[in-house]
DRENDO-1510 file (C-alpha; in Angstrom, 1 decimal, always signed):
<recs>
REC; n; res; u; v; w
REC; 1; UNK; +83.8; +133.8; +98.0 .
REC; 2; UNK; +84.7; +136.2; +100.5 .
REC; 3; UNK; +82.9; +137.5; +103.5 .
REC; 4; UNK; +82.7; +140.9; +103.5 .
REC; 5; UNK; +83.4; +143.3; +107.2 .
REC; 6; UNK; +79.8; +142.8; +108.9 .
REC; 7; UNK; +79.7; +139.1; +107.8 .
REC; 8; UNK; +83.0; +138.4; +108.9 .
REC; 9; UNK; +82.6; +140.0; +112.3 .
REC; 10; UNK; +79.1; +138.3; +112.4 .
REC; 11; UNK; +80.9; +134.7; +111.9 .
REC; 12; UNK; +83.8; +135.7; +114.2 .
REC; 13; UNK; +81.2; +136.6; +117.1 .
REC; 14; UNK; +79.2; +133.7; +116.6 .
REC; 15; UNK; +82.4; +130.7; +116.4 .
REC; 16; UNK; +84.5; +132.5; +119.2 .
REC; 17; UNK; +81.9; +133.5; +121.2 .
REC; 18; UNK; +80.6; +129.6; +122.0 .
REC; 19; UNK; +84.4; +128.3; +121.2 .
REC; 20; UNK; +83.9; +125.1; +123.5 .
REC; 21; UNK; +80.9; +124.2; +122.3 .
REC; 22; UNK; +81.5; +124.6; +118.5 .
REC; 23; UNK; +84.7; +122.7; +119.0 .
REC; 24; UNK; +83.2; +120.2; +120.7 .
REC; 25; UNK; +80.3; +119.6; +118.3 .
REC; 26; UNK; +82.5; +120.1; +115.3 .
REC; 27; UNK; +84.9; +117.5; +117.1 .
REC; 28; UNK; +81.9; +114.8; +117.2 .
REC; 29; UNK; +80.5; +115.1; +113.6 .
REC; 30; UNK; +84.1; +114.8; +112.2 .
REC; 31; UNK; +84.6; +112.1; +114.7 .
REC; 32; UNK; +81.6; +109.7; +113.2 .
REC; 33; UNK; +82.6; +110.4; +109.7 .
REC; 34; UNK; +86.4; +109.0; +110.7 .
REC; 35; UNK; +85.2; +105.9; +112.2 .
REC; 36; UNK; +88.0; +105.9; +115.2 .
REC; 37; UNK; +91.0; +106.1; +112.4 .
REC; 38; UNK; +92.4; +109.1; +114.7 .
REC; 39; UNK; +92.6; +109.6; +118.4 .
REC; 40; UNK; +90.0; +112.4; +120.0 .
REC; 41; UNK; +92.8; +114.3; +121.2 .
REC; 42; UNK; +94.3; +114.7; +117.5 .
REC; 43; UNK; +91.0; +115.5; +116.1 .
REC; 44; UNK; +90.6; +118.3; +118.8 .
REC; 45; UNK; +93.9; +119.8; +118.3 .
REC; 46; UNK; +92.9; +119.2; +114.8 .
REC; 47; UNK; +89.4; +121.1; +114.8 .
REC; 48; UNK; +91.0; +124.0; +117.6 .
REC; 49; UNK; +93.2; +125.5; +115.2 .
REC; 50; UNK; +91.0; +126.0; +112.3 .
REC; 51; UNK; +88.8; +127.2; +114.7 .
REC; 52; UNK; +91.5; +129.6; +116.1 .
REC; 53; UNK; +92.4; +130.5; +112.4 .
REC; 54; UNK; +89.1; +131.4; +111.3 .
REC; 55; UNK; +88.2; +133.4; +114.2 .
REC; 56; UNK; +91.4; +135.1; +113.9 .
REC; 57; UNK; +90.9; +135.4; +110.7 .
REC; 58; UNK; +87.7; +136.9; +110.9 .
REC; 59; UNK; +88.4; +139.6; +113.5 .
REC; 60; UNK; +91.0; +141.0; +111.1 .
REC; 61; UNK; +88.2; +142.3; +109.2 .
REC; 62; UNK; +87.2; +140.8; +105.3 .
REC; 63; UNK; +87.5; +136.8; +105.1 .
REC; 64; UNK; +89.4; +136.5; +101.7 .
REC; 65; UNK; +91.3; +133.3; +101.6 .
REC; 66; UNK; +93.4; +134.6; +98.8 .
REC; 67; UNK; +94.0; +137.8; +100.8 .
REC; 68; UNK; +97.5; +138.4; +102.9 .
REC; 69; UNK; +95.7; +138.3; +106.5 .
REC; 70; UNK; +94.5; +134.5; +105.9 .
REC; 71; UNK; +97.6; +132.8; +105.4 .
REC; 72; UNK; +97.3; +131.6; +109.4 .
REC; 73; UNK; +94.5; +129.9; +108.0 .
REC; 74; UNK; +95.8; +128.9; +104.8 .
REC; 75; UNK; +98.6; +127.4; +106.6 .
REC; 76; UNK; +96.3; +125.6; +109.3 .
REC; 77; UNK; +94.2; +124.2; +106.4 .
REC; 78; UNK; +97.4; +122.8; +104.1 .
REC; 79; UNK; +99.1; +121.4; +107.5 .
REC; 80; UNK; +95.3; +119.2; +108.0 .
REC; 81; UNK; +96.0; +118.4; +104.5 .
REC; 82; UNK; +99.4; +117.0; +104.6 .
REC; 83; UNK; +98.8; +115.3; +107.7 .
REC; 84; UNK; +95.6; +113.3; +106.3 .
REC; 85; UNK; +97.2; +112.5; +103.3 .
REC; 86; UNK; +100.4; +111.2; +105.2 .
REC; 87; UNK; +97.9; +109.3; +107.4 .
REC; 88; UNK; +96.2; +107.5; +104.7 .
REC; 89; UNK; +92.9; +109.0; +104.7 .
REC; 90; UNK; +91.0; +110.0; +101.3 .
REC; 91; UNK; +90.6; +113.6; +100.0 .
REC; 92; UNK; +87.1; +113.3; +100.6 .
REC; 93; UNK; +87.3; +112.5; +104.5 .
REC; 94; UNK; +89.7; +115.3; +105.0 .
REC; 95; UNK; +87.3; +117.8; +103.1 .
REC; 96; UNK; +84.6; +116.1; +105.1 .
REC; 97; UNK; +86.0; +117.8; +108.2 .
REC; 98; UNK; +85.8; +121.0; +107.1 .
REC; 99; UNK; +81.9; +120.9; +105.6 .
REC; 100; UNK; +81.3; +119.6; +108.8 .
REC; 101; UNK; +81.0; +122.7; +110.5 .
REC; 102; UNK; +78.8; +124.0; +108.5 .
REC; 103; UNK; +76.1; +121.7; +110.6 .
REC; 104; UNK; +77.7; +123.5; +113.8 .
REC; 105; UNK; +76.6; +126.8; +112.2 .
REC; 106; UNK; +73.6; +125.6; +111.1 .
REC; 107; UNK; +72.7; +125.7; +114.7 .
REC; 108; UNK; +74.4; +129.0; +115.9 .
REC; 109; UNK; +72.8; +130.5; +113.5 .
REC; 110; UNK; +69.0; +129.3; +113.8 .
REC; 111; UNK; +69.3; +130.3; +117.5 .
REC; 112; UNK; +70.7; +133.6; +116.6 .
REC; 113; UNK; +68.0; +134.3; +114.8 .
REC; 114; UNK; +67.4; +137.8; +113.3 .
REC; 115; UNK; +66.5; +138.8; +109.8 .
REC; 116; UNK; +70.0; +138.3; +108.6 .
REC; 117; UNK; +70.3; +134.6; +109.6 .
REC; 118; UNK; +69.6; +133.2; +106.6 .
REC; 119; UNK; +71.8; +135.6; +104.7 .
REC; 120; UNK; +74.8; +135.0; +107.4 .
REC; 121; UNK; +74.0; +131.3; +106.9 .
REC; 122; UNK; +74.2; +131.5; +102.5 .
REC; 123; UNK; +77.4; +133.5; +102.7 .
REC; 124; UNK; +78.8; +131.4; +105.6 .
REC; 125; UNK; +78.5; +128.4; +103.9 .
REC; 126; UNK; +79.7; +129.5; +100.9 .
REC; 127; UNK; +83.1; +130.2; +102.9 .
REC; 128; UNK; +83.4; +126.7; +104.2 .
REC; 129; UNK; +83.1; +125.6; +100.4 .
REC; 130; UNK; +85.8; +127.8; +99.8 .
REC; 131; UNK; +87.8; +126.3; +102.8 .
REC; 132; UNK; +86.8; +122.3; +101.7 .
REC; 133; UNK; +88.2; +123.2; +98.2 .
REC; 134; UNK; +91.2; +124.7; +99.1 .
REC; 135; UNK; +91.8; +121.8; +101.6 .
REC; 136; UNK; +90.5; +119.1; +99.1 .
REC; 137; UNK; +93.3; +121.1; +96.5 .
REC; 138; UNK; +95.7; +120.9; +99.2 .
REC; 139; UNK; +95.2; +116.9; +100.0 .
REC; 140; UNK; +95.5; +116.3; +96.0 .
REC; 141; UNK; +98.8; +118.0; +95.5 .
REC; 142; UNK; +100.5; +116.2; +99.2 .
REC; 143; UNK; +99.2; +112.8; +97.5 .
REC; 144; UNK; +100.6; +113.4; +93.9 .
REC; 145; UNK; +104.3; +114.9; +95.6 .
REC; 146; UNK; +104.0; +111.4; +98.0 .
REC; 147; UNK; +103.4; +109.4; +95.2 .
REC; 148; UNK; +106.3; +111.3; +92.9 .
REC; 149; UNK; +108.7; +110.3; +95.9 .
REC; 150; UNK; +107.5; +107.1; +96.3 .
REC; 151; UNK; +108.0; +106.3; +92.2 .
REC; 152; UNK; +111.8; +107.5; +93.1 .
REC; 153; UNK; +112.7; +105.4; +95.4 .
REC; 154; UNK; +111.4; +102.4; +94.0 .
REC; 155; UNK; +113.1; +103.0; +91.0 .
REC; 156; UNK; +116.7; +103.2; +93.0 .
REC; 157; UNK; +115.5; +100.2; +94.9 .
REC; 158; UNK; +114.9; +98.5; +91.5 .
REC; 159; UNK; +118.2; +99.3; +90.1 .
REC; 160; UNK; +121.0; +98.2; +92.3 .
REC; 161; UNK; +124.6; +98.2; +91.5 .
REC; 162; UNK; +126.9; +95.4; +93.5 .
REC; 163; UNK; +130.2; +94.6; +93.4 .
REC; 164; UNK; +131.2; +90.9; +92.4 .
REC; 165; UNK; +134.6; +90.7; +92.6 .
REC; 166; UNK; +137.5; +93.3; +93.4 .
REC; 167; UNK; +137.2; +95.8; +90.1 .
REC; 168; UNK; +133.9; +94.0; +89.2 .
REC; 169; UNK; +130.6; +95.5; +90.1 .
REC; 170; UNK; +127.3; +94.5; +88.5 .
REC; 171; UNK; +123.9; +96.1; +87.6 .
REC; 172; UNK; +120.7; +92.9; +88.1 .
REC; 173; UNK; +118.0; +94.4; +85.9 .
REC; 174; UNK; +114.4; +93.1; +86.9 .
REC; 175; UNK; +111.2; +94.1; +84.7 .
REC; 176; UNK; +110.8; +96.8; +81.8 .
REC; 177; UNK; +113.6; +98.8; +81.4 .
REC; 178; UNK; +111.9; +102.4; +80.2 .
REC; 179; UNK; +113.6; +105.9; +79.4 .
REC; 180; UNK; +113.6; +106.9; +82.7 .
REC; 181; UNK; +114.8; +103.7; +85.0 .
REC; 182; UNK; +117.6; +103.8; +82.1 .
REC; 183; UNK; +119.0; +106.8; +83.3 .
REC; 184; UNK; +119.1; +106.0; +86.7 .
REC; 185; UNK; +121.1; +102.4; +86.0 .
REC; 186; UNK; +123.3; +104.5; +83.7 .
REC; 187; UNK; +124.1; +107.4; +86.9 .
REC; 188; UNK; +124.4; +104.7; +89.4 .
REC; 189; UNK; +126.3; +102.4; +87.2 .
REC; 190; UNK; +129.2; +105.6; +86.0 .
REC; 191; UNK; +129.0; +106.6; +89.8 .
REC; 192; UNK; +129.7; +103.4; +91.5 .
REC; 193; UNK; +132.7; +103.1; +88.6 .
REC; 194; UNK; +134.1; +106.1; +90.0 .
REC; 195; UNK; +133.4; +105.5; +93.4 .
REC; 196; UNK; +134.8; +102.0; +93.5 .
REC; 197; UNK; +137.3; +102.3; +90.4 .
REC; 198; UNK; +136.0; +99.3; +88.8 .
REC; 199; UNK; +137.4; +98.3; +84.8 .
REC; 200; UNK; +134.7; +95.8; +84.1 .
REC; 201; UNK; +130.7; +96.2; +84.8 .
REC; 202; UNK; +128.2; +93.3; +84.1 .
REC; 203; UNK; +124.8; +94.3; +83.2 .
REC; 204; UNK; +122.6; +91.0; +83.3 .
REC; 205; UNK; +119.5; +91.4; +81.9 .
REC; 206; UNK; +118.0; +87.7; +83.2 .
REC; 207; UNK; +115.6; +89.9; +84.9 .
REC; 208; UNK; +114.2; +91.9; +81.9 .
REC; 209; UNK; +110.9; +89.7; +80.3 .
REC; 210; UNK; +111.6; +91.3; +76.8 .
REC; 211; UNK; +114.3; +93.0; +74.6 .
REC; 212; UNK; +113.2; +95.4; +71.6 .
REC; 213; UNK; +114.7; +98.2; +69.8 .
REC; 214; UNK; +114.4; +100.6; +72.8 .
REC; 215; UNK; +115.5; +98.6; +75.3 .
REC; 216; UNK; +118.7; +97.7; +73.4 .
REC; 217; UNK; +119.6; +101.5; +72.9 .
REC; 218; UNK; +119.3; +102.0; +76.3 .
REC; 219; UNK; +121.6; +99.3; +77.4 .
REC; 220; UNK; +123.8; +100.2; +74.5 .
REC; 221; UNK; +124.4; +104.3; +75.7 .
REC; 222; UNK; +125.2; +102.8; +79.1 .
REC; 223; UNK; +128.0; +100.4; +77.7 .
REC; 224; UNK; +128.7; +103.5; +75.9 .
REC; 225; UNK; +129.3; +105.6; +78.8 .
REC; 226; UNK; +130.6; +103.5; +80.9 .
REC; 227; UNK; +133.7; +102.9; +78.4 .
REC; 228; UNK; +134.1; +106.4; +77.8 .
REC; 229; UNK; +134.8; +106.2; +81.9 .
REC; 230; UNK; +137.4; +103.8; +81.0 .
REC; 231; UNK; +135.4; +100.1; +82.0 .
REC; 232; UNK; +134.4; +97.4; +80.1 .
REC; 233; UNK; +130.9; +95.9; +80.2 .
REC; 234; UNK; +129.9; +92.8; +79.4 .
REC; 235; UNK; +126.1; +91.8; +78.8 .
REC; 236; UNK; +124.8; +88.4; +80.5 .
REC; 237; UNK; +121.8; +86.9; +81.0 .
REC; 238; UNK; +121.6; +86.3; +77.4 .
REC; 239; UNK; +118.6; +83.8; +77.3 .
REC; 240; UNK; +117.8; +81.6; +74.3 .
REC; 241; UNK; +114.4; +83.8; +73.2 .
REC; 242; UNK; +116.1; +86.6; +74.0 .
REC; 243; UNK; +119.0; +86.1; +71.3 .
REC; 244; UNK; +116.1; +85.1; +69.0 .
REC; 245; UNK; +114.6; +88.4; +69.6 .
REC; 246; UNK; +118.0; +90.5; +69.2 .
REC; 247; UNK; +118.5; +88.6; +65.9 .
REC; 248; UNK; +115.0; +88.7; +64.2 .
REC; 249; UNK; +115.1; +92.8; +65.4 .
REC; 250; UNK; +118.7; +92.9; +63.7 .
REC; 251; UNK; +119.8; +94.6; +67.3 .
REC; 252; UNK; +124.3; +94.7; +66.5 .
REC; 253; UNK; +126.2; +94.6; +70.0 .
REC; 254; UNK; +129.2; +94.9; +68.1 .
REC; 255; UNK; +131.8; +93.7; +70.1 .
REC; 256; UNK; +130.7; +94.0; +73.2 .
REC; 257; UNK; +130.7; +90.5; +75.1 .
REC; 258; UNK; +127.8; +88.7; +75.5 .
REC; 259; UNK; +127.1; +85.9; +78.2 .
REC; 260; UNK; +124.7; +83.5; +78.9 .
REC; 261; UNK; +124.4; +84.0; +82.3 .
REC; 262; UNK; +125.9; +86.4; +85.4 .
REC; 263; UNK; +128.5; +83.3; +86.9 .
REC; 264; UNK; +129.5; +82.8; +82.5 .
REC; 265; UNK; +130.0; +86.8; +82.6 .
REC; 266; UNK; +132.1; +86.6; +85.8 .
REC; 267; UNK; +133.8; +83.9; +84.7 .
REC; 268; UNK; +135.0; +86.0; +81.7 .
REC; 269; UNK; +136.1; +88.9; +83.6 .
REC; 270; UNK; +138.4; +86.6; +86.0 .
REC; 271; UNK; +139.5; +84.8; +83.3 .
REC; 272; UNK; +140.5; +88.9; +81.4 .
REC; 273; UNK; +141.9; +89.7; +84.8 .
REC; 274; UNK; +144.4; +86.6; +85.1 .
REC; 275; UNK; +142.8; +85.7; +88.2 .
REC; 276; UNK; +141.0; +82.1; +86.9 .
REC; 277; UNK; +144.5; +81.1; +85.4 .
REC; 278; UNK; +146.1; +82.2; +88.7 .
REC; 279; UNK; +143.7; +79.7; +90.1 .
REC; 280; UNK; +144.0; +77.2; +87.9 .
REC; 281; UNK; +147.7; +77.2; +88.5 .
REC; 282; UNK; +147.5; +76.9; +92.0 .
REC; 283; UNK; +145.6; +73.8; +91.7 .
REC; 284; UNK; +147.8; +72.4; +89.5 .
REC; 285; UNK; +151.1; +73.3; +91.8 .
REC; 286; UNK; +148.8; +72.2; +94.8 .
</recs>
């Protein structure tokens, strides 16, 4: 809720009028609820610019945190936010930092005195509630977008594409393969075809506990598009349940090949390529 003019120019008065003292008090309470997780002079930087923002804030007349002249303090608040939440700390201690002045005004406001000081003290509060939500809201959405990011990359960590042989690269698939990791082994796959200009792709499912319906389509539209990019794939790690699976689900590969293993998979694409006979005839002529 926001502080009309008297009560913001009250709260200014009062916060930048015993600066080093709130700071330092504010400082200490936020300090013992941190347990030593962050260093004094971080904290004070920390608790001097929300300090500065409010005050500032405040001397510009109506506190309205939705309001055009707050968005120092907006700012100052979402930057505490994504700092915590980078750090590792919980929503709850980073909101914790901002109720924490209301103790410090508490204080100012019982020595102030005056017939208006528990008024000043109702409405103030109310503001730093409005402040520990919007910082709490803040925390929340830094976490979820850290979280999205971190999803990403462990999907393009669990989805690598290496080259075997000259014109023979290979996807490893470990664990469930869902809709989405699908479509990142089918971009990587087509991109490192173009990038290395590889005819023949292995993707070995030894990795993947279990094969169903889905899971079969999905390796299916990448064989798919990695032939309409001119490649071949072959399908190893062909395990004995697995085949039991793929027959009692009536799952047709048609003719793409099927191996039991990566080195049985590679072994077919040399032997395709002329390169095992190549081999085999230099033993023999050695």
């Amino acid at each position: 809720m926001a502080l009309s003019a008297e009560e913001s120019d009250r709260l200014a008065a009062l916060l930048g009028g015993h600066a080093e003292r709130v700071t330092q008090r504010w400082t200490e309470i936020v300090a013992g609820s941190l347990r030593g997780r962050l260093s004094q002079a971080e904290l004070r930087r920390q608790v001097h610019d929300l300090h500065h923002a409010i005050v500032s804030t405040g001397e510009q007349g109506v506190i309205d945190l939705s309001a055009e002249n707050a968005a120092e303090l907006r700012a100052t608040l979402s930057e505490l936010s994504r700092g915590r939440a980078r750090q590792g700390f919980s929503a709850t201690e980073t909101a914790i930092s901002i109720f924490a002045l209301k103790d410090v005004l508490a204080d100012l406001v019982q020595e102030a005195g005056g017939d208006k000081a528990l008024h000043d003290y109702v409405a103030f509060s109310r503001l730093v509630d409005e402040l520990g939500l919007f910082t709490f809201e803040s925390f929340v959405r830094t976490r979820e977008s850290l979280i999205a990011d971190q999803a990403e990359q462990l999907l393009e960590l669990s989805t690598p594409v290496v080259k075997l042989w000259e014109g023979v690269v290979a996807v490893p698939l470990v664990g469930t393969l869902d809709s989405a990791r699908a479509q990142v082994v089918m971009e990587r796959l087509l991109q490192t075809l173009v990038d290395t200009s590889s005819p023949y792709a292995i993707i070995d499912i030894t990795g993947v506990p279990a094969v169903d319906t889905q899971v079969a389509q999905h390796i299916l539209k990448t064989v798919v598009a990695a032939r309409l990019m001119g490649a071949d794939c072959i399908i190893s790690g062909i395990r004995p349940q697995i085949a039991q699976t793929i027959v009692a689900l009536g799952i047709e590969f048609g003719d793409i090949a099927t191996k039991a293993s990566l080195a049985d998979a590679l072994r077919h694409v040399l032997r395709l390529t002329g390169v095992e006979n190549s081999r085999r005839q230099s033993r023999r002529d050695a």
